[in-house]
N, C-alpha and C positions, 0 to 999 in steps of 0.2 A: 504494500500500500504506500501511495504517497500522500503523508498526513500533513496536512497544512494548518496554522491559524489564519483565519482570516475575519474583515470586519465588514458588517452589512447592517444599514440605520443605525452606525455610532454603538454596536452590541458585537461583541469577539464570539467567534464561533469557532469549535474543533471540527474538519474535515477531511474529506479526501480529494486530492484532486485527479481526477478523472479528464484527459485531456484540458478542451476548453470548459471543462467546467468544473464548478466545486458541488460537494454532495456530502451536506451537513451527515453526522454520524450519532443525531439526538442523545449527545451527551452536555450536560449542564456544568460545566466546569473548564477551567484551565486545560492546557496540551502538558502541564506536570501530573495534574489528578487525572488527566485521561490513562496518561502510560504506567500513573501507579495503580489504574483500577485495573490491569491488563487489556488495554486496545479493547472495549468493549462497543465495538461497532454494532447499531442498529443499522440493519437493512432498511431501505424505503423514506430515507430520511429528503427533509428538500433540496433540492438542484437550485442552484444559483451558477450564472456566466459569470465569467470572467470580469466582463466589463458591470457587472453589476456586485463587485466584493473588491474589496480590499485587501491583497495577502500582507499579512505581517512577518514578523520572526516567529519559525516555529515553535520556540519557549521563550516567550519576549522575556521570561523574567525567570531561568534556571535559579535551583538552590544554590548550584555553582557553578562557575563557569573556569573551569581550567583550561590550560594550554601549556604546549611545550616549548624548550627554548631548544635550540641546536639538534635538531631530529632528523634532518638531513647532510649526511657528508659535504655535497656539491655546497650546501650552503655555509657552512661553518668556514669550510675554504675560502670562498668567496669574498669573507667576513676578514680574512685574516689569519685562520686559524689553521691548525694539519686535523688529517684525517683522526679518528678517534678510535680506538680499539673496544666496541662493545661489553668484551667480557670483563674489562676492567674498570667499567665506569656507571653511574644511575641514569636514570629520566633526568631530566633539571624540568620538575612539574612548577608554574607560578600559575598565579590568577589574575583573573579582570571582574572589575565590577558590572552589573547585571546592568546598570547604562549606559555599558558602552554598545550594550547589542539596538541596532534597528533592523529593520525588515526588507525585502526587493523595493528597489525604487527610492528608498527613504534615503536623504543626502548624510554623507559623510564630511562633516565639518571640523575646517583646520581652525585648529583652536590658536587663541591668541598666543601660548607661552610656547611654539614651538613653528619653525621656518622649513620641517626637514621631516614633512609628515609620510610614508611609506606604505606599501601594500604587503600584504604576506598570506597567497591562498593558502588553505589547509581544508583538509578533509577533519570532520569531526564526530567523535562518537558518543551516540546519545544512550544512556544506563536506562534500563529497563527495570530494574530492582534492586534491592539492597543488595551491597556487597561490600563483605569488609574479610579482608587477608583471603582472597579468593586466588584460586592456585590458574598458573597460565593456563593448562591443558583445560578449564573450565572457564576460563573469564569471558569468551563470545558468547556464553550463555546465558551473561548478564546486561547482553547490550539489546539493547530493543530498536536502534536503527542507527541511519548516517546521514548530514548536514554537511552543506558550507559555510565555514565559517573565512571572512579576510580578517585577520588578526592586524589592525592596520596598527600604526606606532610610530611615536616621535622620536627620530633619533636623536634628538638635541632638544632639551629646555632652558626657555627664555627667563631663566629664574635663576635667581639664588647668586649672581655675578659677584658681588660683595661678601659670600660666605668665605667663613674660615674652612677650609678645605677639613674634612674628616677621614677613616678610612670608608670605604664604601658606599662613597657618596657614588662611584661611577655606578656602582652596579643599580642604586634606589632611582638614579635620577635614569635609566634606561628599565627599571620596572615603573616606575611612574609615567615613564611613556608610552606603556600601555591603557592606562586610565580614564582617558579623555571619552569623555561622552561622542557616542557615535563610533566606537574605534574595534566595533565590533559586527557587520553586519555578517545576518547569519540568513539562510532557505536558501532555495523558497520552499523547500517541502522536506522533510525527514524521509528518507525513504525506508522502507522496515528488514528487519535485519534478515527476513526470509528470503528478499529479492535480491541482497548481495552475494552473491558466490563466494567473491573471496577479497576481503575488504583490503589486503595489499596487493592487489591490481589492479587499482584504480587510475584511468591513466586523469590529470587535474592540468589545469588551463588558464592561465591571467592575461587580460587584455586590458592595455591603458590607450583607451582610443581608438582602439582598433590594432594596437600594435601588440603582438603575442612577445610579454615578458617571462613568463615561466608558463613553461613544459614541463614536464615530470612524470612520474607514475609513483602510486602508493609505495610501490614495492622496494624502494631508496629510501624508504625511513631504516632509522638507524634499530629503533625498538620496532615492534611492529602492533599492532591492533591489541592481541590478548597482550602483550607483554607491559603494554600502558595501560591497559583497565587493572593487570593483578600490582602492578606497582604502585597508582593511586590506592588500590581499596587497601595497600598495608598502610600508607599515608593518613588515609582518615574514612569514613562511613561513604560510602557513593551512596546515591540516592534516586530515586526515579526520576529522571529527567533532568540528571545533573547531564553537562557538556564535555568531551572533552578532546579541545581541538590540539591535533596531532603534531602539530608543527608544519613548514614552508618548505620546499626546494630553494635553489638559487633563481636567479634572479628577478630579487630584490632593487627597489631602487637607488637605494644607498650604495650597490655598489659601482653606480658610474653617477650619483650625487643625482638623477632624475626622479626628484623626488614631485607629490601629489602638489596643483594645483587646481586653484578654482575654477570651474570650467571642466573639467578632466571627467571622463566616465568610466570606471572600473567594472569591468566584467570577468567572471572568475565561471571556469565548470570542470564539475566535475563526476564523473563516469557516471552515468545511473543519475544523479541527484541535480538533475536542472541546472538551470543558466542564475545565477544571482548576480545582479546589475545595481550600480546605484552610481547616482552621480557625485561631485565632490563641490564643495561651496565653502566659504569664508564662513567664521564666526559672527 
C-alpha cells in the first residue's frame, strides 16, 4: 500500500493513494495511531482526486525522527574523509526536530542564520512496532514501510562570531544545522514494507532544477536496513511511527560550494516510493 496523509476542508485524513486518486481508509486518527493500531484498512472508504486533497508529510509529527551521519563511503570521501572499515566502527545515529518535517510541495526555507543551506536525499524507514534490543536477523520485522526523506542542512551558522571558542562547538554548530524549521521534507507516501523486496536496492535520485546531483542505490550504505533498526532499538524504545532516515550518497552540495537558493526546486526519488518535490524560498 501507498499510505498517505492528506488534507480535504482544512481536516487531515489517513489514506491510500491509488494512482490519481486518494481513498480514505475510515480511520479516525493520526498516520502514528494508524500504524500502531496495525494498518487497519477499511474497504469502501471515500475516493477523493488528486486535485481535490492536499498530501502532507506522511507523519507530519513522528515520536522521533532520526537520521544518520556518514552512511555512505562515496560520501564521507567527498566530505574529506577515507573510507571506513564497518566492522570496527557504530551508526553515528543524531536527531531532528518534528518541525523541521513539511510535506510535497511545501517550500523549504533558508533560514536567516545560515548562507550554505544543502540537500541530502535519503531513503527512510518507518517502525511499525515497539522495538527495543531487537536482534539484526529480526529487525525488518519491525518496520512497517519506506519514505523520502531530504535531510536538508546548514553547513555554516550565522551565529555565535564573538564566542569564546569551546571544544565541540564544530560538531553542535553542524548538528544545529540540522534544526531549522522546514529542513526536513518527507512523502509523498510511505510505501509498506510488503511491497519492498529488498530495501538495499533501492536505486535514489536528486535533482536541483532539473540537474541530476546524486545517483546512488540503497545498497552503498555502509550499515544497511536491519542493521540500523537493531542498532537504534539498543539506543533507546523505537516506537510506531518513529522515522529513520538512513543517511545520503555523494553529491552533496557543499562539495563544489553549490549550495540551495531561492528560486531553486529540489526533486528527490526514490525506487518504489514516488517523486517528492518542493520548492526552496527565503525566510
Amino acid at each position: 500500500m501507498q499510505l498517505a496523509t492528506f488534507i480535504v476542508d482544512g481536516r487531515s485524513q489517513v489514506g491510500m493513494l491509488e494512482g490519481e486518486r486518494l481513498v480514505s481508509v475510515g480511520f479516525d486518527g493520526s498516520m502514528v495511531e494508524f500504524i500502531a493500531a496495525g494498518l487497519p484498512v477499511q474497504r469502501g472508504g471515500r475516493v477523493y482526486s488528486l486535485s481535490q486533497a492536499r498530501l502532507a508529510a506522511p507523519i507530519p509529527r513522528p515520536g522521533k525522527l532520526l537520521a544518520l551521519a556518514g552512511n555512505f563511503q562515496d560520501h564521507i570521501v567527498e566530505g574529506g574523509g577515507q573510507r571506513v572499515d564497518k566492522t570496527s566502527i557504530t551508526p553515528r545515529v543524531f536527531m531532528k526536530p518534528s518541525t523541521t518535517i513539511v510535506g510535497p510541495g511545501d517550500p523549504i526555507r533558508l533560514p536567516r542564520v545560515s548562507d550554505t543551506v544543502d540537500y541530502e536525499l535519503e531513503m527512510a524507514i518507518v517502525i511499525g512496532k515497539l522495538a527495543r534490543h531487537v536482534a539484526v536477523h529480526q529487525a525488518l520485522d519491525y518496520v512497517a514501510g519506506y519514505v523520502i526523506v531530504n535531510d536538508i542542512s546548514s553547513r555554516s551558522l550565522n551565529i555565535g562570531t564573538h564566542r569564546e571558542a569551546r571544544p565541540m562547538d564544530d560538531f553542535f554548530d553542524w548538528l544545529n544545522g540540522k534544526w531549522q524549521d522546514s529542513f526536513a521534507p518527507m512523502g509523498p507516501y510511505i510505501l509498506t514494507a510488503d511491497q519492498v523486496a529488498d530495501p538495499d536496492d533501492l536505486w535514489m535520485k536528486l535533482w536541483v532544477n532539473g540537474e541530476l546531483r546524486q545517483n546512488s542505490n540503497t545498497r552503498h550504505m555502509i550499515f544497511n536496513t536491519a542493521e540500523l533498526v537493531s542498532f537504534a532499538s539498543d539506543l533507546m524504545t523505537l516506537e510506531p511511527g518513529d522515522v529513520i532516515a538512513t543517511g545520503t550518497p555523494s553529491g552533496v552540495g557543499a562539495t563544489t560550494s553549490t549550495y540551495l537558493k531561492a528560486g531553486d526546486v529540489v526533486r528527490c526519488e526514490v525506487q518504489g516510493l514516488g517523486v517528492l518535490e518542493n520548492p526552496v524560498v527565503g525566510e
